[in-house]
N, CA, C and O atoms as a Maestro MAE file, in Angstrom:
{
 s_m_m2io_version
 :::
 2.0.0
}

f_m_ct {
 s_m_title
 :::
 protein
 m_atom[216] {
  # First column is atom index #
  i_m_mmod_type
  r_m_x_coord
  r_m_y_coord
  r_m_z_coord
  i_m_residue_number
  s_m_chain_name
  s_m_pdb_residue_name
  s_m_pdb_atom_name
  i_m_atomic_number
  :::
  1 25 114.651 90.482 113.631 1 A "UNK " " N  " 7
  2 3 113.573 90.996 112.777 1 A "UNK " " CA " 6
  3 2 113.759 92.495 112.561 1 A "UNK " " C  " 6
  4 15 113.709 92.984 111.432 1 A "UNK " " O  " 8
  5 25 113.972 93.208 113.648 2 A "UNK " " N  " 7
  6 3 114.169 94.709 113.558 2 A "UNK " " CA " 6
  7 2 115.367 94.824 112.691 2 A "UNK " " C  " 6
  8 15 115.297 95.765 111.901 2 A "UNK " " O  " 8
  9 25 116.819 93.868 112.615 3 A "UNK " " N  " 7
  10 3 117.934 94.399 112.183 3 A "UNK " " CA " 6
  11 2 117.278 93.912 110.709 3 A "UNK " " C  " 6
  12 15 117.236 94.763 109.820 3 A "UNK " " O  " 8
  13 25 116.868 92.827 110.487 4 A "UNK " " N  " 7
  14 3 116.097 92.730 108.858 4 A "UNK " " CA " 6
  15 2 115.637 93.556 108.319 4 A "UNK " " C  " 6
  16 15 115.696 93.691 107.097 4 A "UNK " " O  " 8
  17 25 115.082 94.289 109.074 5 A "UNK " " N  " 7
  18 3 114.102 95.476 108.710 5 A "UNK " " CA " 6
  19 2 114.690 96.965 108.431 5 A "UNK " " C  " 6
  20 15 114.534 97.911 107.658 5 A "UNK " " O  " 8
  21 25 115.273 96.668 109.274 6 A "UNK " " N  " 7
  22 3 116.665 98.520 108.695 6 A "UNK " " CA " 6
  23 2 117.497 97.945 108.097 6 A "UNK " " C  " 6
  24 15 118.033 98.762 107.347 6 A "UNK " " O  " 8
  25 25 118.047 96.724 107.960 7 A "UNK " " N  " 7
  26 3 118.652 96.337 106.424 7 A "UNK " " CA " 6
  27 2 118.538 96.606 105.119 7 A "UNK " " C  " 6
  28 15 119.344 96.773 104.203 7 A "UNK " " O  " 8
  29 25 117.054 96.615 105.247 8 A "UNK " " N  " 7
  30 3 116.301 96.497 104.136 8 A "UNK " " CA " 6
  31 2 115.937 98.159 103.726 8 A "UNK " " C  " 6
  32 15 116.050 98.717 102.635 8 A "UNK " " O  " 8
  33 25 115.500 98.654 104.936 9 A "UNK " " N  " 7
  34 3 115.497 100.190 104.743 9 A "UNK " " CA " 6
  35 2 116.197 100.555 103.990 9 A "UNK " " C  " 6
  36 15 115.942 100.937 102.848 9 A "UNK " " O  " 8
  37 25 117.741 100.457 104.817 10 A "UNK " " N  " 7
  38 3 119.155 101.174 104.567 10 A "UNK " " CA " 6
  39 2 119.575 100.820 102.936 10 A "UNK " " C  " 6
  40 15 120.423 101.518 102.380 10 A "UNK " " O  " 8
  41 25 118.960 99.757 102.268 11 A "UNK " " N  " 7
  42 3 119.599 98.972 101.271 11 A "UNK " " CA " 6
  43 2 118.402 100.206 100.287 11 A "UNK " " C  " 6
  44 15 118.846 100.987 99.445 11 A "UNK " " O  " 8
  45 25 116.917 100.112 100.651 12 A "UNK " " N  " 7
  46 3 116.247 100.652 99.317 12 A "UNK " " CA " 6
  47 2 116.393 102.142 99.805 12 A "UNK " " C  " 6
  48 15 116.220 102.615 98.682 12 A "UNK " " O  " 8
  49 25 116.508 102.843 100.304 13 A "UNK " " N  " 7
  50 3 117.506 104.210 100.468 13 A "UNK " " CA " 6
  51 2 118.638 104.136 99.817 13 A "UNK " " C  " 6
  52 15 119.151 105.211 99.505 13 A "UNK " " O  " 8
  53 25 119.068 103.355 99.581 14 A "UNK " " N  " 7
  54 3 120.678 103.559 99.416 14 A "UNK " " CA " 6
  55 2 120.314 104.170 98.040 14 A "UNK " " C  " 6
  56 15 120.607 105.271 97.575 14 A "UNK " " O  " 8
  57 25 119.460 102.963 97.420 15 A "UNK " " N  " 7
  58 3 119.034 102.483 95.765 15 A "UNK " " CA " 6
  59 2 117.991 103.456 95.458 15 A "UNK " " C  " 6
  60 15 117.550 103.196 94.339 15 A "UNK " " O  " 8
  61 25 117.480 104.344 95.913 16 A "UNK " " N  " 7
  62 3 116.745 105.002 95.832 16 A "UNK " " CA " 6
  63 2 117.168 106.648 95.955 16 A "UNK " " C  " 6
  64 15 116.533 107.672 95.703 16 A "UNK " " O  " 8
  65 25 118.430 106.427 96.419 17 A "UNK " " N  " 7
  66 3 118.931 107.612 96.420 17 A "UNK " " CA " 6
  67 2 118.739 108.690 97.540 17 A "UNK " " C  " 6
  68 15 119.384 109.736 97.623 17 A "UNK " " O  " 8
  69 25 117.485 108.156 98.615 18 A "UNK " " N  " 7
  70 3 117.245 109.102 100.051 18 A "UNK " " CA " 6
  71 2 117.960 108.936 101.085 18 A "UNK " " C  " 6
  72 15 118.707 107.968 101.230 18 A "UNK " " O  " 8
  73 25 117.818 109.835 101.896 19 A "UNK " " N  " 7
  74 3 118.887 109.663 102.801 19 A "UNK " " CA " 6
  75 2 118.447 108.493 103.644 19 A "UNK " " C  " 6
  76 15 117.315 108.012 103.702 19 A "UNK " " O  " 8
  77 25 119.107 108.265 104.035 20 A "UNK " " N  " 7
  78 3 118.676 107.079 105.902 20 A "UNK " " CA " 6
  79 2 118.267 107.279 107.240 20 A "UNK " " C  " 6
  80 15 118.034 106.523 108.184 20 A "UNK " " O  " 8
  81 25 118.233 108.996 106.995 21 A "UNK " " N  " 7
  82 3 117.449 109.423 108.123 21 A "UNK " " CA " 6
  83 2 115.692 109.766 107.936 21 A "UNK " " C  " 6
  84 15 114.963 110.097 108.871 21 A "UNK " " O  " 8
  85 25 115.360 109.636 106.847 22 A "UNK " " N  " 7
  86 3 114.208 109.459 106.173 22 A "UNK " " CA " 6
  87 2 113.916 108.141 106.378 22 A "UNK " " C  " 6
  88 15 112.901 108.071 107.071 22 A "UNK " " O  " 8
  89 25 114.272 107.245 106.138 23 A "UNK " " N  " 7
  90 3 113.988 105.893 105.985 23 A "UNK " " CA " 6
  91 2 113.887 104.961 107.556 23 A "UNK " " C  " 6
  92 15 113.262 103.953 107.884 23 A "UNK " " O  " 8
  93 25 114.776 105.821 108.228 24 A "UNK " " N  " 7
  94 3 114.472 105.498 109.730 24 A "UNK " " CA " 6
  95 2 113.684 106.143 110.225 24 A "UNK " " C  " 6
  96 15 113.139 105.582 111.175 24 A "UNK " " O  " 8
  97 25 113.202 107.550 109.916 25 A "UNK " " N  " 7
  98 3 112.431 108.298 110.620 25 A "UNK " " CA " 6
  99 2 111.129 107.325 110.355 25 A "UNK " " C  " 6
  100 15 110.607 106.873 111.374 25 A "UNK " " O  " 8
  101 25 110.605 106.991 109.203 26 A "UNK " " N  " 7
  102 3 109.491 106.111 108.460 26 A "UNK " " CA " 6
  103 2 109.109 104.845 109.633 26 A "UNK " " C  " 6
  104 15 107.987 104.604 110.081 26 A "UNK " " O  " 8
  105 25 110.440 104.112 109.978 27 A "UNK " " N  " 7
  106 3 110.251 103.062 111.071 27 A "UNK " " CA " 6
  107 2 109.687 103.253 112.005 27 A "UNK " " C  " 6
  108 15 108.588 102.785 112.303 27 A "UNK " " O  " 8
  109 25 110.597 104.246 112.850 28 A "UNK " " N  " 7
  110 3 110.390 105.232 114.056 28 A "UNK " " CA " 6
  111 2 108.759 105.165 114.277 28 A "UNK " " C  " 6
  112 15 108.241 104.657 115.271 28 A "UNK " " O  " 8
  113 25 108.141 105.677 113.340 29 A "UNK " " N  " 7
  114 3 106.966 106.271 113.463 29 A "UNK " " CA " 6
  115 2 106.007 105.335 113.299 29 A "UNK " " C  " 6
  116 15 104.956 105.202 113.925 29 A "UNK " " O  " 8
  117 25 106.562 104.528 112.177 30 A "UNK " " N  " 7
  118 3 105.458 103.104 112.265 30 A "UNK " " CA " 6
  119 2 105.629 102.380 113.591 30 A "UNK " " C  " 6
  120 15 104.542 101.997 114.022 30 A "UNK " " O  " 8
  121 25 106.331 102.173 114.121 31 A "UNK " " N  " 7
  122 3 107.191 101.181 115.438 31 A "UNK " " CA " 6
  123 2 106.104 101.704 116.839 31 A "UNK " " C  " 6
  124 15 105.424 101.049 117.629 31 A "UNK " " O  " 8
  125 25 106.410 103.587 116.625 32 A "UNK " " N  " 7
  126 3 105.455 103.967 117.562 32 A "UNK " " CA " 6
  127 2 104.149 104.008 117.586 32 A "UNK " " C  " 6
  128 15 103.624 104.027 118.700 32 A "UNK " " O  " 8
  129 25 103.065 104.039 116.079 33 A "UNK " " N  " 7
  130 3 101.858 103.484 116.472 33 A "UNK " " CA " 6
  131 2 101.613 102.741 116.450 33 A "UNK " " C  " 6
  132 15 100.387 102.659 116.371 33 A "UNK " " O  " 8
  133 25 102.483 101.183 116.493 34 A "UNK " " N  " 7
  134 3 102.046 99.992 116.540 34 A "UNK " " CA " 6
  135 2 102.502 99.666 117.789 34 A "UNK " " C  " 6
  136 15 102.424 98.449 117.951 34 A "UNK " " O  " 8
  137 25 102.902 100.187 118.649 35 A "UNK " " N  " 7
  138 3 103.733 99.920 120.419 35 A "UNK " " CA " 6
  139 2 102.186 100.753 120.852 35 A "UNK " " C  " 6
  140 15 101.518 100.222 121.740 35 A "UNK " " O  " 8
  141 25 101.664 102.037 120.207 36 A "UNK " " N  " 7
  142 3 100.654 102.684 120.805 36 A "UNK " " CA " 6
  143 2 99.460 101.753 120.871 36 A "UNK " " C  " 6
  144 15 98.921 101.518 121.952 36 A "UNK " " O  " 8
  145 25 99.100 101.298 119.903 37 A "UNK " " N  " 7
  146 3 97.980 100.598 119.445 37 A "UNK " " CA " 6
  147 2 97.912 99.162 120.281 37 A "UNK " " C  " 6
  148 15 96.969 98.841 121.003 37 A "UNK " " O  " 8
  149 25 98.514 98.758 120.158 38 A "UNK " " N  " 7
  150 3 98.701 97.701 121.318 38 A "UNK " " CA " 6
  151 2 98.958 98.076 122.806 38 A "UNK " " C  " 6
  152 15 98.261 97.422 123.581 38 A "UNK " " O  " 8
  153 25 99.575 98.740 123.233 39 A "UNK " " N  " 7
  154 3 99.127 99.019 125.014 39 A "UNK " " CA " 6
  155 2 97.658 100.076 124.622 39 A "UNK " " C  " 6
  156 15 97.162 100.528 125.654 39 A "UNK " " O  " 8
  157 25 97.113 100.402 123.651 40 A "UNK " " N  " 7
  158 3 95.179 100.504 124.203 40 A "UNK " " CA " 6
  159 2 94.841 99.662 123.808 40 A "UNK " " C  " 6
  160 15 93.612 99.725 123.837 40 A "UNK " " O  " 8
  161 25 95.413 98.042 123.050 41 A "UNK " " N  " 7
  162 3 94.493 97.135 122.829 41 A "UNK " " CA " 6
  163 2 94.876 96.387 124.611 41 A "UNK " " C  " 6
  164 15 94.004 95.772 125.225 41 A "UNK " " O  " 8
  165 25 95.764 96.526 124.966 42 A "UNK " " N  " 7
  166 3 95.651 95.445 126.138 42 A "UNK " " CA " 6
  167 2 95.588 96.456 126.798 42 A "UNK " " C  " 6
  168 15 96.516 96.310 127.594 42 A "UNK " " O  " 8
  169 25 94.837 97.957 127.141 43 A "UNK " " N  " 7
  170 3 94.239 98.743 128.590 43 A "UNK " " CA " 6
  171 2 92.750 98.275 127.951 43 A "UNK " " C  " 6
  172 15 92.027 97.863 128.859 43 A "UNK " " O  " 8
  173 25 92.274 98.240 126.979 44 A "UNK " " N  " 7
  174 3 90.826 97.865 126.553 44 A "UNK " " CA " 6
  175 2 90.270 95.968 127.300 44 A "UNK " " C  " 6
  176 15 89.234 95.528 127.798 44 A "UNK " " O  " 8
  177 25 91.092 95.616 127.108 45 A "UNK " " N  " 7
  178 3 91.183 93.946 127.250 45 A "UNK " " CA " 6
  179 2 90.924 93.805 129.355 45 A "UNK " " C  " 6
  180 15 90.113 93.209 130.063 45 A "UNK " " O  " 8
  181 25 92.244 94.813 129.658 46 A "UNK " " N  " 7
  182 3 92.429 94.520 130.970 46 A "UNK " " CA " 6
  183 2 91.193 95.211 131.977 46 A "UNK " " C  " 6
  184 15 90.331 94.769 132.735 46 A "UNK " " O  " 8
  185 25 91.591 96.389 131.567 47 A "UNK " " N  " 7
  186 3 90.001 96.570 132.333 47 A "UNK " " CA " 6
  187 2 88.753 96.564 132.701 47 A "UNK " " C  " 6
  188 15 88.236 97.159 133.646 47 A "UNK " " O  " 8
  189 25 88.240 95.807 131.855 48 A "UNK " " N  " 7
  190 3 87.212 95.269 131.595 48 A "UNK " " CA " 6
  191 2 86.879 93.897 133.055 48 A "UNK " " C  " 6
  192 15 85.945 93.697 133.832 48 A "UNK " " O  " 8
  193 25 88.079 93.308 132.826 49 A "UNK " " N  " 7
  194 3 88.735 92.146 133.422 49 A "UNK " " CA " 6
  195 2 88.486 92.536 135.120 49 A "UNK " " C  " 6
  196 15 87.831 91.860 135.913 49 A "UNK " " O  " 8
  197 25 89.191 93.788 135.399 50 A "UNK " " N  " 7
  198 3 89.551 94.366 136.718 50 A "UNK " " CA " 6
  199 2 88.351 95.060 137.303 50 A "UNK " " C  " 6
  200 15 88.299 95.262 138.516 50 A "UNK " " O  " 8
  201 25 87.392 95.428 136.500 51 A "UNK " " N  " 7
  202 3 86.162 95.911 137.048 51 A "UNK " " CA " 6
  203 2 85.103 94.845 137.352 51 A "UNK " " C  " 6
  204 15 84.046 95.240 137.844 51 A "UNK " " O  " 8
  205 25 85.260 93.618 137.127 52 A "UNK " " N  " 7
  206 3 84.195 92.386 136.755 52 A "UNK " " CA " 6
  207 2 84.665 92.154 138.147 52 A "UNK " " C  " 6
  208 15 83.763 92.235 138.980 52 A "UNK " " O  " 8
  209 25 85.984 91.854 138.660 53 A "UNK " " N  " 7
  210 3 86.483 91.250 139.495 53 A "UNK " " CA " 6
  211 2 86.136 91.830 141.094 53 A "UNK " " C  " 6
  212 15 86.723 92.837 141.489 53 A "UNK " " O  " 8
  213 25 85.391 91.295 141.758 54 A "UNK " " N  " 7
  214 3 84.618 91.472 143.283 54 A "UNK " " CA " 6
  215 2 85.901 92.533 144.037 54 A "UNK " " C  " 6
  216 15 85.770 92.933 145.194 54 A "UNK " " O  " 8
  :::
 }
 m_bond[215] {
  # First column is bond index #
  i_m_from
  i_m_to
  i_m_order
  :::
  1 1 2 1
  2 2 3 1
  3 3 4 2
  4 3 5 1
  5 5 6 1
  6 6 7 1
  7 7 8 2
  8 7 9 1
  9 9 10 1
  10 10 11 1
  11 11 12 2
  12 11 13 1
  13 13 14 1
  14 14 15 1
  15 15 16 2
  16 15 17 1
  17 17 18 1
  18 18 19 1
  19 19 20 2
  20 19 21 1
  21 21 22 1
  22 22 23 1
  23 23 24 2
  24 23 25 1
  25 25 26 1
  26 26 27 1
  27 27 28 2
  28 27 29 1
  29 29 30 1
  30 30 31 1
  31 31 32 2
  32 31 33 1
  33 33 34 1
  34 34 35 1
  35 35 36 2
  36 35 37 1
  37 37 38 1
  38 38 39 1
  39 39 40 2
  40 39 41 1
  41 41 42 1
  42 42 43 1
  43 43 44 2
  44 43 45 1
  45 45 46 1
  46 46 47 1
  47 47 48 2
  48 47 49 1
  49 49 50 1
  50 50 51 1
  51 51 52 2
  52 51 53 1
  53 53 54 1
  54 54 55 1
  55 55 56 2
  56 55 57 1
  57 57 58 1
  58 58 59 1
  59 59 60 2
  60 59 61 1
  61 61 62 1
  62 62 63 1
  63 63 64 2
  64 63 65 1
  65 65 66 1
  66 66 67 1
  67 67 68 2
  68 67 69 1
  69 69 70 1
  70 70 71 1
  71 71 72 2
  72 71 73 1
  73 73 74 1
  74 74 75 1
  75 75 76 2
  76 75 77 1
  77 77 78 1
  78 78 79 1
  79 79 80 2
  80 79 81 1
  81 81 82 1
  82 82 83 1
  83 83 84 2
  84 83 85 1
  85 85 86 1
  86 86 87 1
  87 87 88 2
  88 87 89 1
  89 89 90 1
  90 90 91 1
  91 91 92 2
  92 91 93 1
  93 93 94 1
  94 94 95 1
  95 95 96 2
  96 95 97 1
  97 97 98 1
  98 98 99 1
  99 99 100 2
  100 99 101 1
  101 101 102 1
  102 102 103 1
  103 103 104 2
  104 103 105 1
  105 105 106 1
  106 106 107 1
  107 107 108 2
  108 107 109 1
  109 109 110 1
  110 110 111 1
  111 111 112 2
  112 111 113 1
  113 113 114 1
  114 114 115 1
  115 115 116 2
  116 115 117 1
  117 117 118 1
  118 118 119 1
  119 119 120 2
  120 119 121 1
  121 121 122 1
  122 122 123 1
  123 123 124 2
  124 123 125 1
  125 125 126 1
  126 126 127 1
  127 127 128 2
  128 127 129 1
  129 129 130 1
  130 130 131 1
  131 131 132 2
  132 131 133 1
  133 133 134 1
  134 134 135 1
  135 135 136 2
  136 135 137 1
  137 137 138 1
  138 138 139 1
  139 139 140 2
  140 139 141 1
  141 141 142 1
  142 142 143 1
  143 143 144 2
  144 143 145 1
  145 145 146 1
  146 146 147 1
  147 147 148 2
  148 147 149 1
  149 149 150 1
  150 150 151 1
  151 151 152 2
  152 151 153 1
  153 153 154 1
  154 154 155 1
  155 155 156 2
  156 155 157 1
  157 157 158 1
  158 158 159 1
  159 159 160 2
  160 159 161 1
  161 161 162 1
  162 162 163 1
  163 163 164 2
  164 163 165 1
  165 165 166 1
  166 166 167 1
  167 167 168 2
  168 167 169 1
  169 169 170 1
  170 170 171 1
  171 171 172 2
  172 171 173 1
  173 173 174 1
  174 174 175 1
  175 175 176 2
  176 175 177 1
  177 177 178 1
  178 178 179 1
  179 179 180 2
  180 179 181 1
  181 181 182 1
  182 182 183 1
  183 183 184 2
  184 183 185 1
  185 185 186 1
  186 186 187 1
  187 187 188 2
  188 187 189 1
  189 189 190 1
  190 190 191 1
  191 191 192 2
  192 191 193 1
  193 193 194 1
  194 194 195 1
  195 195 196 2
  196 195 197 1
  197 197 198 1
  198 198 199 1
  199 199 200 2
  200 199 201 1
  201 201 202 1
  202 202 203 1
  203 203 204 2
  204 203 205 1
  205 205 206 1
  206 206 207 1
  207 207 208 2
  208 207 209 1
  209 209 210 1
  210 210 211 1
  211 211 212 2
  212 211 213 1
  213 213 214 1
  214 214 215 1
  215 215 216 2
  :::
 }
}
């Protein structure tokens, strides 16, 4: 899925004429608030869990 995905980058950069360090930087950054956003959706989930628990 990831190599689909910078395939696809690398291909409409190419065609677009920007470089590929633009087009990865773009990933990069989406990749990291969606890795962020999900470990506070599962610290929101878990602790909740761990404080209930005797």
């Amino acid at each position: 899925m990831y190599g689909a995905k910078t395939t696809l980058a690398t291909a409409s950069a190419g065609a677009t004429g920007t470089t590929m360090a633009t087009g990865a930087g773009v990933w990069v950054v989406f990749a990291a608030i969606t890795v962020l956003f999900a470990l506070s959706a599962v610290v929101q989930f878990v602790r909740p869990a761990r404080a209930h628990r005797p």
